[in-house]
ROLUM-886521 format. One line per field, with one value per residue: residue number from 1; residue in one letter; x, y, z of N, C-alpha, C in turn. Coordinates in steps of 0.1 Angstrom, whole numbers. Example, Ala and Ser with C-alpha at 12.3 -4.5 7.8 and 13.67 -1.06 7.14 Angstrom:
residues 2
n: [1 / 2]
res: [A / S]
n.px: [132 / 128]
n.py: [-57 / -22]
n.pz: [78 / 71]
ca.px: [123 / 137]
ca.py: [-45 / -11]
ca.pz: [78 / 71]
c.px: [132 / 129]
c.py: [-33 / 0]
c.pz: [78 / 79]
END
This chain:
residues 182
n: [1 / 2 / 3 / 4 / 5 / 6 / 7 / 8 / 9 / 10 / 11 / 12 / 13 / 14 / 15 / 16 / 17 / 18 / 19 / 20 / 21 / 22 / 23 / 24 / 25 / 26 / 27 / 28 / 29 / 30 / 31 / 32 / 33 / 34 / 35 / 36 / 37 / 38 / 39 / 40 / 41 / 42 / 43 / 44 / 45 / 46 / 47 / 48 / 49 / 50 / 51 / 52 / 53 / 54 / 55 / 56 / 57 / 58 / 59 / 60 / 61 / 62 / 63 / 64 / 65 / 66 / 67 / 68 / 69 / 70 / 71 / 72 / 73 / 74 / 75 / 76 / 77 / 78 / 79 / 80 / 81 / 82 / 83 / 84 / 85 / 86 / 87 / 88 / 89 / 90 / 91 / 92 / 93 / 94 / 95 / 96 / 97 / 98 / 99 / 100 / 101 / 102 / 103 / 104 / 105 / 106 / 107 / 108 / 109 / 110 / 111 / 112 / 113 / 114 / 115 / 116 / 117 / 118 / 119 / 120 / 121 / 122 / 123 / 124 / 125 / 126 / 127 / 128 / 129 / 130 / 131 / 132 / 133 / 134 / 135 / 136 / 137 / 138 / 139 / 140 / 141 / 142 / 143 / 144 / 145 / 146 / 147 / 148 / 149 / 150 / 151 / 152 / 153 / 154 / 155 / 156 / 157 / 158 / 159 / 160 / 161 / 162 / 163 / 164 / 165 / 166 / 167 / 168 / 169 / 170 / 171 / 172 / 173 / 174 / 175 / 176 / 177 / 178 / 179 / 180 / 181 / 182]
res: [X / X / X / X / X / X / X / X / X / X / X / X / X / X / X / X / X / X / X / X / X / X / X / X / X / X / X / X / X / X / X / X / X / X / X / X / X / X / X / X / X / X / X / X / X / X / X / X / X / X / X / X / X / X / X / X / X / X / X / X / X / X / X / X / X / X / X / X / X / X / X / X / X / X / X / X / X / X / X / X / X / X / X / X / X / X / X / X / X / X / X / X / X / X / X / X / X / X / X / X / X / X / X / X / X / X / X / X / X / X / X / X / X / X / X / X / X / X / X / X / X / X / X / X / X / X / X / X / X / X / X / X / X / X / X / X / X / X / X / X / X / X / X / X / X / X / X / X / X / X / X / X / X / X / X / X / X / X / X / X / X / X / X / X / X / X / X / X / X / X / X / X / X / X / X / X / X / X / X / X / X / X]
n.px: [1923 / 1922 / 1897 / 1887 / 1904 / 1888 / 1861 / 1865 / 1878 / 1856 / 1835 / 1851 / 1846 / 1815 / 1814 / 1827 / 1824 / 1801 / 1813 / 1841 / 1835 / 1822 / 1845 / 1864 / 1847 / 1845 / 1871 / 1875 / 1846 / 1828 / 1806 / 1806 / 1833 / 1844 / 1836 / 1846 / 1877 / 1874 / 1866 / 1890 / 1909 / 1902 / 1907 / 1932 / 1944 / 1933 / 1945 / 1965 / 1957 / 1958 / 1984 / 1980 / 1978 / 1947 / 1938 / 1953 / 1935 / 1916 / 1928 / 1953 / 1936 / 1924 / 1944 / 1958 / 1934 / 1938 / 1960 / 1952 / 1934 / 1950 / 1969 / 1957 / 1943 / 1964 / 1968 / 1947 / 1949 / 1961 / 1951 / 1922 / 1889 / 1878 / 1848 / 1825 / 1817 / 1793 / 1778 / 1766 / 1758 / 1771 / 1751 / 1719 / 1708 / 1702 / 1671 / 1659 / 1678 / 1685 / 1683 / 1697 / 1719 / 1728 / 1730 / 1758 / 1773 / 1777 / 1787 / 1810 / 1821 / 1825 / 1844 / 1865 / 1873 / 1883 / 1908 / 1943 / 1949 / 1966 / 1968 / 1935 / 1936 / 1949 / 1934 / 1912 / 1916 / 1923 / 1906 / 1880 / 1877 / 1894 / 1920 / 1947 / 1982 / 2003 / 1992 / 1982 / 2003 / 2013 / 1994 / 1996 / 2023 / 2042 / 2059 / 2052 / 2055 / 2052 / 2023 / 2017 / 2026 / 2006 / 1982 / 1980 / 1986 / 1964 / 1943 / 1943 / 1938 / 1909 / 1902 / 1901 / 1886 / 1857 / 1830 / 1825 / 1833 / 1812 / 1793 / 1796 / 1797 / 1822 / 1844 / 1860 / 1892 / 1914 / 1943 / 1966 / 1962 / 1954 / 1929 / 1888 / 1874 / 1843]
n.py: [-1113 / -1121 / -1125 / -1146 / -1171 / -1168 / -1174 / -1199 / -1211 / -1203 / -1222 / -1250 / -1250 / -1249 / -1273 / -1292 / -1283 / -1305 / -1327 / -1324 / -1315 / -1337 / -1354 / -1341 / -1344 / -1365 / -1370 / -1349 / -1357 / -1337 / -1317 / -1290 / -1282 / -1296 / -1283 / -1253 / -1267 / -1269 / -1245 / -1228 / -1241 / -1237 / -1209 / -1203 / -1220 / -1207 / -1180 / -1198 / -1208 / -1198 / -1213 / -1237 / -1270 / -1282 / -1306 / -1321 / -1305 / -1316 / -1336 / -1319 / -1305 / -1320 / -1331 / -1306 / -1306 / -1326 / -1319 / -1297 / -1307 / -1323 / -1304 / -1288 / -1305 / -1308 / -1286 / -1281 / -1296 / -1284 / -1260 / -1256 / -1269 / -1302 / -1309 / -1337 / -1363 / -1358 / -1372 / -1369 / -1360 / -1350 / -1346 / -1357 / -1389 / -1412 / -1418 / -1451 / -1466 / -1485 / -1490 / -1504 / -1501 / -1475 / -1475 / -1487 / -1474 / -1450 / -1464 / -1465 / -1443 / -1430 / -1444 / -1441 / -1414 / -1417 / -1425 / -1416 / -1381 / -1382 / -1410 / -1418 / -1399 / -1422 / -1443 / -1429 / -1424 / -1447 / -1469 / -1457 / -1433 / -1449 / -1453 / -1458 / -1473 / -1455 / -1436 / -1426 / -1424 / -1402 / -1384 / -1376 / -1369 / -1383 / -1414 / -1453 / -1470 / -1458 / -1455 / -1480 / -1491 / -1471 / -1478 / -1506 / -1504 / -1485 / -1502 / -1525 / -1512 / -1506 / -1533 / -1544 / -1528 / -1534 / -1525 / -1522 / -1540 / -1560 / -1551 / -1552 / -1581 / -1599 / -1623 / -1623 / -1624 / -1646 / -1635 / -1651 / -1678 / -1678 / -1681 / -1682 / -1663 / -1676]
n.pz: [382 / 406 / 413 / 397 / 410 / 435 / 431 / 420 / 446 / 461 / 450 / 455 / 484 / 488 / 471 / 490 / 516 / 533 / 532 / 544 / 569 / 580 / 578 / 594 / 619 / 625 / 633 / 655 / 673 / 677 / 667 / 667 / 671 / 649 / 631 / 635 / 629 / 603 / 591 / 601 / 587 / 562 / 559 / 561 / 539 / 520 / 518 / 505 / 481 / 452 / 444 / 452 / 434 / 414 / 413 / 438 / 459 / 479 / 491 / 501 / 523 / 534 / 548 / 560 / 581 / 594 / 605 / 618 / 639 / 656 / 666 / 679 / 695 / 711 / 722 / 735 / 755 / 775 / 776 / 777 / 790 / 781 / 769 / 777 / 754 / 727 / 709 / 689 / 656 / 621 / 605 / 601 / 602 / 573 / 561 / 571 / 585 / 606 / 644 / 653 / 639 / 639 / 667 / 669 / 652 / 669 / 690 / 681 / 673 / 699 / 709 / 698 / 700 / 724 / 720 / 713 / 698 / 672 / 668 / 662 / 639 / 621 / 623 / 614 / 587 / 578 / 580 / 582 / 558 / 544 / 534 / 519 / 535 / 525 / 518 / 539 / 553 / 538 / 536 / 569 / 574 / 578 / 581 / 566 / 578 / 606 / 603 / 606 / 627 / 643 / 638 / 644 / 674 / 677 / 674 / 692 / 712 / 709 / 705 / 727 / 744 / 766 / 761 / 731 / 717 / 729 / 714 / 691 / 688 / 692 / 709 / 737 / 741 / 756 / 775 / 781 / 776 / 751 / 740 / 735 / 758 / 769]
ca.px: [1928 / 1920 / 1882 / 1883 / 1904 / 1878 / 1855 / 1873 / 1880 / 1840 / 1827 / 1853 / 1840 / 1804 / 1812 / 1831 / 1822 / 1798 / 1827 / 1850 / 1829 / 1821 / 1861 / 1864 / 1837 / 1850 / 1885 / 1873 / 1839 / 1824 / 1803 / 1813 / 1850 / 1848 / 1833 / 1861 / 1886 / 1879 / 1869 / 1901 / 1919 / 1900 / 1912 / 1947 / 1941 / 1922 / 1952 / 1976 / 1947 / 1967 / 1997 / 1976 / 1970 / 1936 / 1934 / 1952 / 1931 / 1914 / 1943 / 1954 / 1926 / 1920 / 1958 / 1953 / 1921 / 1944 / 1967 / 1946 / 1933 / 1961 / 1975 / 1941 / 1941 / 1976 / 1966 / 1930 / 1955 / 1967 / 1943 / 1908 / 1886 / 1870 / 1836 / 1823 / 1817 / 1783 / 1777 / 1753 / 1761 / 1770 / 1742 / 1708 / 1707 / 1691 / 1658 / 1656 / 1683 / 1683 / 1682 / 1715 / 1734 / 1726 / 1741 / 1769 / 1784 / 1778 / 1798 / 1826 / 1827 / 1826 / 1854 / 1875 / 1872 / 1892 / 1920 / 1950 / 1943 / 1973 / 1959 / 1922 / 1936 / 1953 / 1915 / 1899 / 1920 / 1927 / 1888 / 1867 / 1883 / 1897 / 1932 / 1959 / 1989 / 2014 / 1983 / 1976 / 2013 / 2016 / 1989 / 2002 / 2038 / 2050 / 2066 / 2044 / 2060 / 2047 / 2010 / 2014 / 2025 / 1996 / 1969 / 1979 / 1980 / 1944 / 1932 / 1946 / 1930 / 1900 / 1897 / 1905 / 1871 / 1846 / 1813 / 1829 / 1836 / 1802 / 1782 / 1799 / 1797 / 1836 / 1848 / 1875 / 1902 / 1922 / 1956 / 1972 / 1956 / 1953 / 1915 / 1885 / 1863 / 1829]
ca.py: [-1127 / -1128 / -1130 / -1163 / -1176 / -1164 / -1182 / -1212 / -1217 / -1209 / -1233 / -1257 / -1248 / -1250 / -1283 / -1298 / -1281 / -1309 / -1338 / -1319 / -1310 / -1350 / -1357 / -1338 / -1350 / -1380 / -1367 / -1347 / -1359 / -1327 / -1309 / -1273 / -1284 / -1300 / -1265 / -1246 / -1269 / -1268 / -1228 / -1224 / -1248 / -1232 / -1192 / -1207 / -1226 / -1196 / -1175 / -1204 / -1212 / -1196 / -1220 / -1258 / -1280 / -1282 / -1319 / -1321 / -1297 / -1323 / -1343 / -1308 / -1296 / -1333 / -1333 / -1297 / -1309 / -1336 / -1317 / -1286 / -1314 / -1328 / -1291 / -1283 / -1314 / -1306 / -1270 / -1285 / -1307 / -1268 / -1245 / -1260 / -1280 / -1310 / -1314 / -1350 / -1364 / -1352 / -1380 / -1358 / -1365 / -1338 / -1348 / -1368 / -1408 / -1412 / -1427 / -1465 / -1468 / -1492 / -1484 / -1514 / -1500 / -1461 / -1476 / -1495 / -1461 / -1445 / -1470 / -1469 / -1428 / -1430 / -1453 / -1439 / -1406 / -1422 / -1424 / -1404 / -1377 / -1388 / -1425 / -1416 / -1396 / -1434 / -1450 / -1425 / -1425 / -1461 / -1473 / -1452 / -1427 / -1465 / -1447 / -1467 / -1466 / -1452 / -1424 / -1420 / -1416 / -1389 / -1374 / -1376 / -1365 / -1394 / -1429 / -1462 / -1475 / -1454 / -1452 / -1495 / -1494 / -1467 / -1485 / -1518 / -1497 / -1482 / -1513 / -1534 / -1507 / -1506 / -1544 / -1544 / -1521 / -1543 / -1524 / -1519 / -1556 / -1568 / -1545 / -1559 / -1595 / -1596 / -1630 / -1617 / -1634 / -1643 / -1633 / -1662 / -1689 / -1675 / -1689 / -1675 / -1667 / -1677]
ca.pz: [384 / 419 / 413 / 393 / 422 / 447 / 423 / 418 / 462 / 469 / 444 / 461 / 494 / 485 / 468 / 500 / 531 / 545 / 534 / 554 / 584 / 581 / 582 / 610 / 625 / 627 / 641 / 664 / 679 / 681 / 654 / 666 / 670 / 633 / 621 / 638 / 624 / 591 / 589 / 605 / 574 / 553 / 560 / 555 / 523 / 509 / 516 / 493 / 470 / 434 / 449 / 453 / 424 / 420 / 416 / 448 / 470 / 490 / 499 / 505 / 530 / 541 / 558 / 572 / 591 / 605 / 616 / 627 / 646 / 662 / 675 / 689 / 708 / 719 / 728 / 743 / 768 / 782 / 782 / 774 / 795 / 774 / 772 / 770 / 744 / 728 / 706 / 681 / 644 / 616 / 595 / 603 / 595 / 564 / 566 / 567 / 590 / 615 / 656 / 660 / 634 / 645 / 684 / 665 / 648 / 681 / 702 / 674 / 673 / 713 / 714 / 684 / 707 / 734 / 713 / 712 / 682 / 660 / 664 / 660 / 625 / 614 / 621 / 604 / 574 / 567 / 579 / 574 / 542 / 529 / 525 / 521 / 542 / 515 / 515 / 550 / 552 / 529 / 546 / 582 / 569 / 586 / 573 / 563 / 595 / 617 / 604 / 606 / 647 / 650 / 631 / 652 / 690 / 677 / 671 / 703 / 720 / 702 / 708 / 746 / 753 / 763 / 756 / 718 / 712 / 729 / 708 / 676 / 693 / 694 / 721 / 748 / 738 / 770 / 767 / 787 / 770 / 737 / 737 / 734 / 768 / 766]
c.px: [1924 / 1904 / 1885 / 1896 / 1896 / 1867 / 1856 / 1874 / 1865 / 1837 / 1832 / 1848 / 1827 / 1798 / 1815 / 1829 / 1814 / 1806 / 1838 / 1848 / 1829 / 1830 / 1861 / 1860 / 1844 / 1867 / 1880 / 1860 / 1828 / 1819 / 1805 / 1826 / 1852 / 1845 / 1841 / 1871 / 1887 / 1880 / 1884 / 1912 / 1915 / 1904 / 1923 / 1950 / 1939 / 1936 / 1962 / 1967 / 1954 / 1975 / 1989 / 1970 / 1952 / 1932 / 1940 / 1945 / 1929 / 1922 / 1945 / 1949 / 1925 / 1933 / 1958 / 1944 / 1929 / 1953 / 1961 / 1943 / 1941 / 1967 / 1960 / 1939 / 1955 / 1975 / 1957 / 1941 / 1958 / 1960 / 1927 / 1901 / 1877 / 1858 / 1836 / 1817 / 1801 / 1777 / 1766 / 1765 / 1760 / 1760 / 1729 / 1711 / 1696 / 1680 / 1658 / 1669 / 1684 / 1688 / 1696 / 1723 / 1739 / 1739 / 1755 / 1778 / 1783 / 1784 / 1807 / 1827 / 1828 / 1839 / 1866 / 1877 / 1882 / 1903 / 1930 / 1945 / 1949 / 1969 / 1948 / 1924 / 1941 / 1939 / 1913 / 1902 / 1921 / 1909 / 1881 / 1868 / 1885 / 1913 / 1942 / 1971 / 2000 / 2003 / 1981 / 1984 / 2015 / 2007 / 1992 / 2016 / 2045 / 2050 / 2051 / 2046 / 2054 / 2027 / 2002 / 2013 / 2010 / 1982 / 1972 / 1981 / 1967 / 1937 / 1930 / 1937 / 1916 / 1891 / 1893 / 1893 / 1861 / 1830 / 1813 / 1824 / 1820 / 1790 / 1784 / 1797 / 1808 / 1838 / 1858 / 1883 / 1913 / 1937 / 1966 / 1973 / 1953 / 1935 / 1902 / 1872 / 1842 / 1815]
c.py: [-1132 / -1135 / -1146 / -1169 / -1177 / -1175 / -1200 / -1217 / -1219 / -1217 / -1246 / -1258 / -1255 / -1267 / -1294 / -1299 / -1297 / -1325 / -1337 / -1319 / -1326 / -1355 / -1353 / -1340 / -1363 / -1385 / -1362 / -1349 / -1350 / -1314 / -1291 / -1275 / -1286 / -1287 / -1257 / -1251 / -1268 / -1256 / -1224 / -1231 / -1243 / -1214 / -1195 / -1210 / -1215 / -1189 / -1181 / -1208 / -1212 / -1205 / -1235 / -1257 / -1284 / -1299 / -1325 / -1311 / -1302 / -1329 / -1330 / -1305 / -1308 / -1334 / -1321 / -1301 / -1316 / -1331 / -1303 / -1298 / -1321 / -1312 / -1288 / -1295 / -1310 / -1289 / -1271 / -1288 / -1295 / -1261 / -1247 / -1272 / -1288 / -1312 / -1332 / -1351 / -1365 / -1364 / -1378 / -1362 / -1350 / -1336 / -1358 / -1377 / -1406 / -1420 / -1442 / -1473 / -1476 / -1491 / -1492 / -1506 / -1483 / -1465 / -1479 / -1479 / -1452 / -1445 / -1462 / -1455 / -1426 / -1437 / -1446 / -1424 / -1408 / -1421 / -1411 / -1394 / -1384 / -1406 / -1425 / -1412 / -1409 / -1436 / -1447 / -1426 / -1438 / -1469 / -1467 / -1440 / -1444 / -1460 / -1460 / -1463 / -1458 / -1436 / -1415 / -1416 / -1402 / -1380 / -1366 / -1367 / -1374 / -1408 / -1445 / -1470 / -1470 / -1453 / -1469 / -1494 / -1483 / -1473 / -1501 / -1513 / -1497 / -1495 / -1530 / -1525 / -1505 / -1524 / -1548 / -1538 / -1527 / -1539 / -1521 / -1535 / -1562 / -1562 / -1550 / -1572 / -1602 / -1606 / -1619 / -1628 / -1634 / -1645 / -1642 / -1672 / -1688 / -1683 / -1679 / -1677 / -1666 / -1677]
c.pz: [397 / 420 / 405 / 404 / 430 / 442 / 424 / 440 / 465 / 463 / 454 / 474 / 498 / 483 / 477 / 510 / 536 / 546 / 546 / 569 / 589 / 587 / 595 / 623 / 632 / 636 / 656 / 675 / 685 / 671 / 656 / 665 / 653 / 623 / 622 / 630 / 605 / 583 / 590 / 590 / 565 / 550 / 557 / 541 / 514 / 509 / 502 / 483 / 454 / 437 / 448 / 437 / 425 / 422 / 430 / 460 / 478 / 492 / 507 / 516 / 540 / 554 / 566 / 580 / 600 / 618 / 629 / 643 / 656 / 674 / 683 / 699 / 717 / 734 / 737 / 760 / 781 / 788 / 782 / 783 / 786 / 779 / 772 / 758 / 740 / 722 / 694 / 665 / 637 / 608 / 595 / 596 / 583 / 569 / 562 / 572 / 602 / 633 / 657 / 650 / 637 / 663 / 676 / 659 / 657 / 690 / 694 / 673 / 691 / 716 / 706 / 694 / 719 / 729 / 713 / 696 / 671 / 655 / 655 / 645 / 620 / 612 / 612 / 590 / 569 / 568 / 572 / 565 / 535 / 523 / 524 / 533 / 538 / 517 / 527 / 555 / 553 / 538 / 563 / 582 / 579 / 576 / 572 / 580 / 602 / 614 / 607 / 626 / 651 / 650 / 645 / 668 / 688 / 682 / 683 / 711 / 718 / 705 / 722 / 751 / 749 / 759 / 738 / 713 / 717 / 720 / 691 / 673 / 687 / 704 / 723 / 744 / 752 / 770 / 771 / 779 / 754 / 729 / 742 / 751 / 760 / 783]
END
């Protein structure tokens, strides 16, 4: 019995690893940290493997990463010194890619980086996954409410940095005047 489990987890593996490493990628900013985090979600998983639905795995695996993610930033704050941020991608640009749009996902992972983790996991899930918030929820193990106030912090803060906003060609909107500087 165990072998067609073993079976059944590597194929999943095989079939997801570089989605995952991607996800994580995208959390944590750092294609060794995203390999760590998901190896590490993935030793866990494999242990409850006979126990998950298989149509839920990724949800499953997708919400460990978040939170591996989240405790490792918590743990990083303690005992780890941060590198900066490397800015190296988990996967070369396909070919026919354009040099502005290559800088433009470069600002926006450089900037998304700045973020608290639990934020940065809102971003990544409702932008760029496309979750909903009922999903991104679920995933977070927290309420619709709270992934709304995080999603609108991210994105005040997100708007407020000016090398983000002029690379998108984004006005300053002046908070006084409610108008736009030019």
């Amino acid at each position: 019995m165990r072998d067609a489990t073993d079976d059944g987890f590597r194929a999943f593996v095989d079939a997801r690893w570089p989605a995952l490493v991607r996800f994580a990628w995208s959390l944590t900013g750092d294609r060794g940290h995203a390999e760590d985090v998901v190896q590490a979600v993935l030793v866990r998983t494999w242990r409850r493997w006979g126990r998950i639905r298989l149509d839920g795995a990724e949800a499953y695996v997708r919400a460990a990463v978040v939170n591996e993610t989240v405790s490792r930033a918590r743990r990083r704050r303690v005992r780890e010194v941060v590198l900066p941020w490397t800015g190296e991608r988990p996967e070369p640009v396909p070919a026919g890619d354009a040099a502005e749009d290559r800088a433009v996902a470069d600002s926006v992972a450089a900037e998304l980086a700045l973020l608290p983790p639990r934020m940065r996991a809102v971003v990544v899930l409702r932008f760029l996954e496309d979750r909903s918030e009922a999903e991104t929820a679920a995933l977070l193990g927290c309420s619709p409410g709270t992934v709304k106030s995080q999603t609108n912090r991210a994105m005040a803060r997100l708007r407020d940095r000016t090398p983000l906003r002029d690379l998108v060609g984004v006005p300053a909107v002046d908070a006084a005047a409610g108008e736009e500087n030019r």
